[in-house]
C-alpha positions in Angstrom: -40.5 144.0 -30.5 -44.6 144.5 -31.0 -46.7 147.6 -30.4 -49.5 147.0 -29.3 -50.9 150.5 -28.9 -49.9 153.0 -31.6 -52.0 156.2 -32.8 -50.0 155.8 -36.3 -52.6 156.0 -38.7 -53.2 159.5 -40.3 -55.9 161.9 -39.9 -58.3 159.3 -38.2 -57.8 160.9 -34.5 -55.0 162.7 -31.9 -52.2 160.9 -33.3 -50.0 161.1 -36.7 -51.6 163.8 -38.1 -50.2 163.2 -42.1 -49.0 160.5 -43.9 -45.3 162.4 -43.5 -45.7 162.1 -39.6 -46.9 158.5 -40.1 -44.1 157.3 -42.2 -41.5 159.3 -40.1 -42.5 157.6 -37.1 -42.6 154.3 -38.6 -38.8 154.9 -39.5 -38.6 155.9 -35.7 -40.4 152.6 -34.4 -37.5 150.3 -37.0 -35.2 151.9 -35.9 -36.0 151.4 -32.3 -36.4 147.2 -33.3 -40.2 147.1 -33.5 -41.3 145.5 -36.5 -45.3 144.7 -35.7 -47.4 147.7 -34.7 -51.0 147.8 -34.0 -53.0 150.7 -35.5 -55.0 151.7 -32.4 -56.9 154.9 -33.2 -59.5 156.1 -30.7 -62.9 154.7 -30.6 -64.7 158.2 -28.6 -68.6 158.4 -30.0 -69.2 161.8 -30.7 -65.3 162.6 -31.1 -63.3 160.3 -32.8 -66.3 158.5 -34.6 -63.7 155.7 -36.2 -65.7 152.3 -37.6 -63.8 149.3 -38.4 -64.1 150.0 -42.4 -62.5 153.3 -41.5 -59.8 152.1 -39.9 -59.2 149.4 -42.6 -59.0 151.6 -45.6 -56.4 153.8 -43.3 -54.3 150.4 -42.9 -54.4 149.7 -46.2 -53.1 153.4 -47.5 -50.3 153.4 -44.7 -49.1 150.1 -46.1 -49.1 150.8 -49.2 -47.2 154.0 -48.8 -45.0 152.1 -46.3 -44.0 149.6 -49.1 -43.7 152.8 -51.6 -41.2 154.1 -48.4 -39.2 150.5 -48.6 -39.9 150.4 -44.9 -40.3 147.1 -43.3 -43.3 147.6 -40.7 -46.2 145.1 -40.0 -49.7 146.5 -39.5 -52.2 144.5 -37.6 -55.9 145.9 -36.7 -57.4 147.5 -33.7 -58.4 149.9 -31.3 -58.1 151.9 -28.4 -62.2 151.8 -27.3 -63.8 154.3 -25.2 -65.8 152.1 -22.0 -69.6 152.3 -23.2 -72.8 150.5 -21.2 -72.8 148.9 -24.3 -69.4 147.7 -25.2 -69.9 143.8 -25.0 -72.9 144.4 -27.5 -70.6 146.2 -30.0 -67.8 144.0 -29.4 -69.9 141.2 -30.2 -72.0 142.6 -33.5 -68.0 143.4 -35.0 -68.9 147.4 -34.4 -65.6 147.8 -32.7 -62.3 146.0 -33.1 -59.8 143.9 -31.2 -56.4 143.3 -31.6 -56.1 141.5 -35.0 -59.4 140.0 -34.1 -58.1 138.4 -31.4 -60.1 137.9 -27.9 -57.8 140.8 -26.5 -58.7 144.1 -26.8 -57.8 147.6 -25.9 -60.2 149.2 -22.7 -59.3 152.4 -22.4 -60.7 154.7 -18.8 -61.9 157.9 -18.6 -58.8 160.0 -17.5 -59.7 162.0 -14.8 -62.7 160.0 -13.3 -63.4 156.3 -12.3 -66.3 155.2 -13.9 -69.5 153.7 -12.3 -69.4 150.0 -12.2 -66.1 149.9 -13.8 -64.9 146.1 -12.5 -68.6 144.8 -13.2 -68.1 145.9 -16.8 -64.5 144.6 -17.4 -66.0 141.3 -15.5 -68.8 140.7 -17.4 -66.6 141.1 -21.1 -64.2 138.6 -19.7 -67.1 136.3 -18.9 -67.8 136.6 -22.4 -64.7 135.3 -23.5 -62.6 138.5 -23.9 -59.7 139.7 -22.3 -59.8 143.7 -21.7 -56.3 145.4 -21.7 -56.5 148.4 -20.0 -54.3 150.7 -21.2 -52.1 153.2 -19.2 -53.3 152.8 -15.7 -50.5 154.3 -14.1 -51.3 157.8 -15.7 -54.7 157.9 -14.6 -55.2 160.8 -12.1 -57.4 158.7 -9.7 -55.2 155.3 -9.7 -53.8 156.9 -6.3 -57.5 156.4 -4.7 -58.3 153.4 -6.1 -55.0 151.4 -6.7 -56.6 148.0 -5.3 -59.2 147.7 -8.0 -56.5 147.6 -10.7 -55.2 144.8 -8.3 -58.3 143.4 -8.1 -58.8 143.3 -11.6 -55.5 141.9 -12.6 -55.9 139.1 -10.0 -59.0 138.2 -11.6 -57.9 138.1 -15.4 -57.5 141.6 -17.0 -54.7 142.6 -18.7 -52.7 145.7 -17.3 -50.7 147.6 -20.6 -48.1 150.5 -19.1 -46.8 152.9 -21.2 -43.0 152.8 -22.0 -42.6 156.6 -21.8 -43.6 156.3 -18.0 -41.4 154.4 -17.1 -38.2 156.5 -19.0 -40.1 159.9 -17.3 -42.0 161.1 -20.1 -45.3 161.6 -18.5 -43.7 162.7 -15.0 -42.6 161.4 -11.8 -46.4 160.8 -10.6 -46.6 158.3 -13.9 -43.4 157.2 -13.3 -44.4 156.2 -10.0 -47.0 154.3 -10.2 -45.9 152.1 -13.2 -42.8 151.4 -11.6 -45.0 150.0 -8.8 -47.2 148.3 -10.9 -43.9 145.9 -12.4 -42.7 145.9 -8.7 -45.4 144.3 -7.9 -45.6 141.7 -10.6 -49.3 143.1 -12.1 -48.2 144.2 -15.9 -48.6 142.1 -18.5 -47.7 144.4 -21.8 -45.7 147.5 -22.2 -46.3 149.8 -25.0 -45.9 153.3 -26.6 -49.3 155.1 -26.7 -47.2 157.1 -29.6 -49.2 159.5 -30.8 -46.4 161.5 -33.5 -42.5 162.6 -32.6 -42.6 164.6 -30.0 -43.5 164.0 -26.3 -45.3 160.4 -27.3 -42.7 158.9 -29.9 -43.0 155.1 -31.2 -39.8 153.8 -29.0 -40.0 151.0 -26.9 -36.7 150.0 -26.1 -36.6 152.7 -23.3 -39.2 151.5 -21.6 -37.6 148.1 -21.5 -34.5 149.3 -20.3 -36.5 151.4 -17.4 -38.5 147.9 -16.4 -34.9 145.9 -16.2 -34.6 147.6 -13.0 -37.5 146.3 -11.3 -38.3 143.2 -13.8 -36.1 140.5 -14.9 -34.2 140.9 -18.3 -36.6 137.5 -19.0 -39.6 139.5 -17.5 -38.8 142.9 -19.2 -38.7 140.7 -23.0 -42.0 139.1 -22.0 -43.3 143.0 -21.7 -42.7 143.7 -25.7 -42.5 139.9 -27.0 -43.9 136.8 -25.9 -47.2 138.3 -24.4 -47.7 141.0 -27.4 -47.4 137.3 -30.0 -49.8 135.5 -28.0 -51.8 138.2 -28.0 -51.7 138.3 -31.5 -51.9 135.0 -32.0 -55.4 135.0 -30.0 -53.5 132.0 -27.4 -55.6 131.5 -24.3 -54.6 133.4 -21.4 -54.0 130.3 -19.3 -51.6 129.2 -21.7 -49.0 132.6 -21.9 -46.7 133.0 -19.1 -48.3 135.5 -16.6 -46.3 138.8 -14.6 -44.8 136.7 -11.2 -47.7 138.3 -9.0 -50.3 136.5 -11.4 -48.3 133.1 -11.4 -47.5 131.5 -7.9 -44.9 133.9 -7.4 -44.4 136.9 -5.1 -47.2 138.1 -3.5 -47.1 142.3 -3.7 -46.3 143.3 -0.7 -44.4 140.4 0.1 -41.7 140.9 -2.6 -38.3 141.1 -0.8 -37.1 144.3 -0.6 -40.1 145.9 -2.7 -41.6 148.0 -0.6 -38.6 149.3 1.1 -36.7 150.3 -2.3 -40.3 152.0 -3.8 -40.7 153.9 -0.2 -37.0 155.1 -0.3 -37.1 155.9 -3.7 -40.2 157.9 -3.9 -41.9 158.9 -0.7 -44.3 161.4 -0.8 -45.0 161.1 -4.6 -47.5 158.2 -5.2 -50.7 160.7 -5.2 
């Protein structure tokens, strides 16, 4: 399996916060079958201040000490970037990074607020070629007031990336919730950790797989943590990587048989 969001570099942000966290949760992320993660530290001006030579030389010393460690782990390059007015300029002048300098990169929302102009922005970088993932939707506190614009947005070419440990209950039932809907629905394209050290936010994948298989197909659920994280990679067009079924002909959301139904019976009262 691939990662496509992991906070495993040391030191540089939130996430592993030594190289003996690091290497311990690359152990944890083997063991759990993933064998490419992305190194996606925070990109927050005036926080987490990380350039792309920075995150390099932190790539570099992981795998170095992952080789020292004999543990078999692929790095790839990027980012999880803060939105800024400015982000298509940056992305453009190589001040920020995608994934493995691909056309897909990692758009990350402000937690607790939906920003101005927030579909003109992730528009207009998709007219320039690139293909915003936004990460973690489903644990945004204001998804429940403005669910249709991730619709909206997915319809019209942006990638949706729920975290595993939503769907296995790690972030609660609100969390849970809504990115159980999203796969209902037929809107995510990528699953991954978020992992930010052992705890809470681990690098394990396979849980969030098993959690999807109950509203995906086993086919669908692979896609989640396979085929679309090596396209991805691989910098394939969009048009050319098999889309979630709401994205490609298939059911339409609220027309899936039997969707709304189970999601009302299942969790009334907790979407907001």
């Amino acid at each position: 399996m691939i990662d496509l969001h992991c906070h495993i570099l040391p030191g540089i942000d939130d996430g592993a916060s030594d190289l003996e966290t690091a290497l311990a949760m690359a152990r944890l992320a083997v063991s759990d079958q993933i064998t490419t993660i992305a190194c996606t530290p925070h990109i927050y001006l005036g926080l987490y201040d990380n350039t792309v030579e920075g995150i390099q030389t932190a790539m570099e010393r992981l795998r170095q000490a992952l080789a020292a460690a004999d543990i078999e782990l692929e790095l790839v390059m990027g980012a999880d970037i803060q939105i800024t007015p400015d982000l298509r300029k940056r992305l453009q002048a190589g001040e920020v990074p995608t994934l493995n300098s691909s056309r897909y990169f990692l758009f990350e929302p402000p937690h607790h607020v939906c920003p101005p102009r927030f579909s003109e922005l992730a528009f207009n970088l998709s007219a320039y070629g690139y293909v915003p993932i936004i990460t973690h939707p489903e644990r945004l506190t204001w998804i429940g007031d403005h669910y249709e614009l991730f619709v909206e947005l997915a319809l019209k070419g942006v990638w949706m990336q729920v975290t595993a440990g939503s769907l296995s209950g790690r972030f609660g039932r609100r969390a849970r919730y809504w990115g159980e809907r999203m796969l209902d629905e037929g809107l995510v394209h990528l699953l991954a950790t978020d992992a930010h050290g052992l705890g809470r936010r681990p690098p394990l994948l396979s849980e969030g797989v098993m959690a999807a298989e109950k509203w995906v197909s086993a086919e669908e659920a692979r896609q989640l943590v396979e085929g679309r994280p090596q396209a991805v990679l691989a910098n394939q067009a969009p048009d050319s990587v098999p889309q979630p079924p709401a994205l490609n002909g298939g059911y339409p959301a609220e027309a899936k048989p039997g969707g709304m139904g189970r999601r009302l019976s299942q969790w009334l009262g907790l979407g907001r």
